[in-house]
Each structure stands twice: as structure tokens, then as C-alpha cells.
C-alpha positions as CSV (number, residue, x, y, z in Angstrom):
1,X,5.2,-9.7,28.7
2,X,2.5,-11.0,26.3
3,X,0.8,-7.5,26.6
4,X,3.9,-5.8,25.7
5,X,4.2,-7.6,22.4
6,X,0.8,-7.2,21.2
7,X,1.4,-3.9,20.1
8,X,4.4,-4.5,18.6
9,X,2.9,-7.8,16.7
10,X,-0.5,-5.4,15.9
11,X,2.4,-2.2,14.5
12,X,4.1,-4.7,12.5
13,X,1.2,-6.6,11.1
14,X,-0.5,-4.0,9.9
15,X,2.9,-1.9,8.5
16,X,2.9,0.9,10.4
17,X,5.9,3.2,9.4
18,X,8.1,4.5,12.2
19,X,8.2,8.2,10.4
20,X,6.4,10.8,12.0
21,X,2.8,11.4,9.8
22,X,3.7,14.6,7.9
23,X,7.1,13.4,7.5
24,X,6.0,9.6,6.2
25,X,3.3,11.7,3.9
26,X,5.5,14.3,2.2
27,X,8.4,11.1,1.5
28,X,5.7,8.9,0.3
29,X,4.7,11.4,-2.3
30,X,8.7,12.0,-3.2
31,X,8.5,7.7,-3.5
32,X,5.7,8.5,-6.4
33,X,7.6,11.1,-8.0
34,X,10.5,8.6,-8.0
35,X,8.8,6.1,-9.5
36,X,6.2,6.8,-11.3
37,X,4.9,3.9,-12.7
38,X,4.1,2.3,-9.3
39,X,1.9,5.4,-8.5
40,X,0.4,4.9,-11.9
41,X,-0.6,1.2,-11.5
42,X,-1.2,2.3,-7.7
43,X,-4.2,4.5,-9.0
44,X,-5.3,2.5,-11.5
45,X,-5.8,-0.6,-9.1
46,X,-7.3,1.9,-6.9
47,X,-10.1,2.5,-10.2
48,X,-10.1,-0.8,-10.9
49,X,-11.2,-2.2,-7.5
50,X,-13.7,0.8,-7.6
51,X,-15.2,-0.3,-11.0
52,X,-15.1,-3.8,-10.4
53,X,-17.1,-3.5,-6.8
54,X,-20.2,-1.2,-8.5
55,X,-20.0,-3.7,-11.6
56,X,-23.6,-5.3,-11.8
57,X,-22.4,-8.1,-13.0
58,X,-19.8,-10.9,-11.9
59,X,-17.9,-11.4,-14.9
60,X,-18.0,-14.9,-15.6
61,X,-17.7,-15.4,-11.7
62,X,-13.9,-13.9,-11.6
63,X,-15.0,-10.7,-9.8
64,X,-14.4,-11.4,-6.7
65,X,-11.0,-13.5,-6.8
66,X,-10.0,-10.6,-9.2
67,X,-10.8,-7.8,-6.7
68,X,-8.8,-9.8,-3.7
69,X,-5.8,-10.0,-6.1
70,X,-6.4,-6.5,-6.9
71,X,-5.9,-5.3,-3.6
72,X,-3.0,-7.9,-2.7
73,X,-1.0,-5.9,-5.2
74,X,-2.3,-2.9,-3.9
75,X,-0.9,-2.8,-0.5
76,X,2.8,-4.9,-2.2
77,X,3.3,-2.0,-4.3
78,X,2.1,0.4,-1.1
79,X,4.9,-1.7,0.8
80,X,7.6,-1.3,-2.0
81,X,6.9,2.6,-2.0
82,X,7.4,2.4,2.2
83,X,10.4,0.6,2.1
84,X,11.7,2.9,-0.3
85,X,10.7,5.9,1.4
86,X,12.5,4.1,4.7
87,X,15.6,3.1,2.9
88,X,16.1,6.7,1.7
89,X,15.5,8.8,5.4
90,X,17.9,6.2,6.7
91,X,20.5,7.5,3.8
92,X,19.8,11.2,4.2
93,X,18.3,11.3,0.9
């Protein structure tokens, strides 16, 4: 029994969508179409996190705790996008 859930736990933990991978791919990019504004701050997190990790210096020690909530939002707004996407193939849209 406890080897059957593991996978389950693992899928669920880690947000794995239960659309096939073209299918999850081309809806996900009809999500940023939708909503533009969450693929914008999307990307620029994205750049953010990028800059902030070759950055040669710490600013004022907030670098780190900055890049952590950086990509906390990240993967909420990649969540918000996926439920969206799941939420509209369950209504045909």
C-alpha cells in the first residue's frame, strides 16, 4: 500500500498536471495569452532571479532571502496559470 502512494504523494507534490505534454504545453501558452500580465511578471522573475544569482555582490545581505521569495512567486503564479489551464479543458474551453 505504502508503495502505491508514493507516487501519487511524489505527482502531487511536485504539481504534475494530468494533461498529456503537448496538450498541457500548447494550453499553458493559451493561459499566457489569457493573462498576460502573469506571463509578464512570470518572465521578469525569471530575469530577476537570473540577475540577482550572477550579481557580485549581496545587496545589503537581502540576496538570498530575495531570490527564495523570487522563486516562491514563481512556481504560485506557474500554479495559478495550471489551474487555469485545468479549469478550462474540464469546461471545453
Amino acid at each position: 500500500m505504502r508503495k502505491m502512494l508514493m507516487p501519487l504523494v511524489l505527482a502531487l507534490g511536485l504539481g504534475v498536471s494530468t494533461l498529456p505534454g503537448s496538450a498541457q504545453a500548447e494550453t499553458t501558452q493559451e493561459e499566457r495569452a489569457a493573462h498576460p500580465r502573469i506571463a509578464q511578471a512570470i518572465d521578469d522573475l525569471d530575469a530577476a532571479i537570473q540577475y540577482m544569482e550572477a550579481a557580485p555582490h549581496d545587496f545589503g545581505g537581502h540576496r538570498a532571502a530575495a531570490i527564495q521569495a523570487s522563486k516562491q512567486a514563481l512556481q504560485q503564479l506557474h500554479q495559478a496559470l495550471k489551474y487555469r489551464a485545468a479549469v478550462d479543458t474540464k469546461k471545453g474551453k
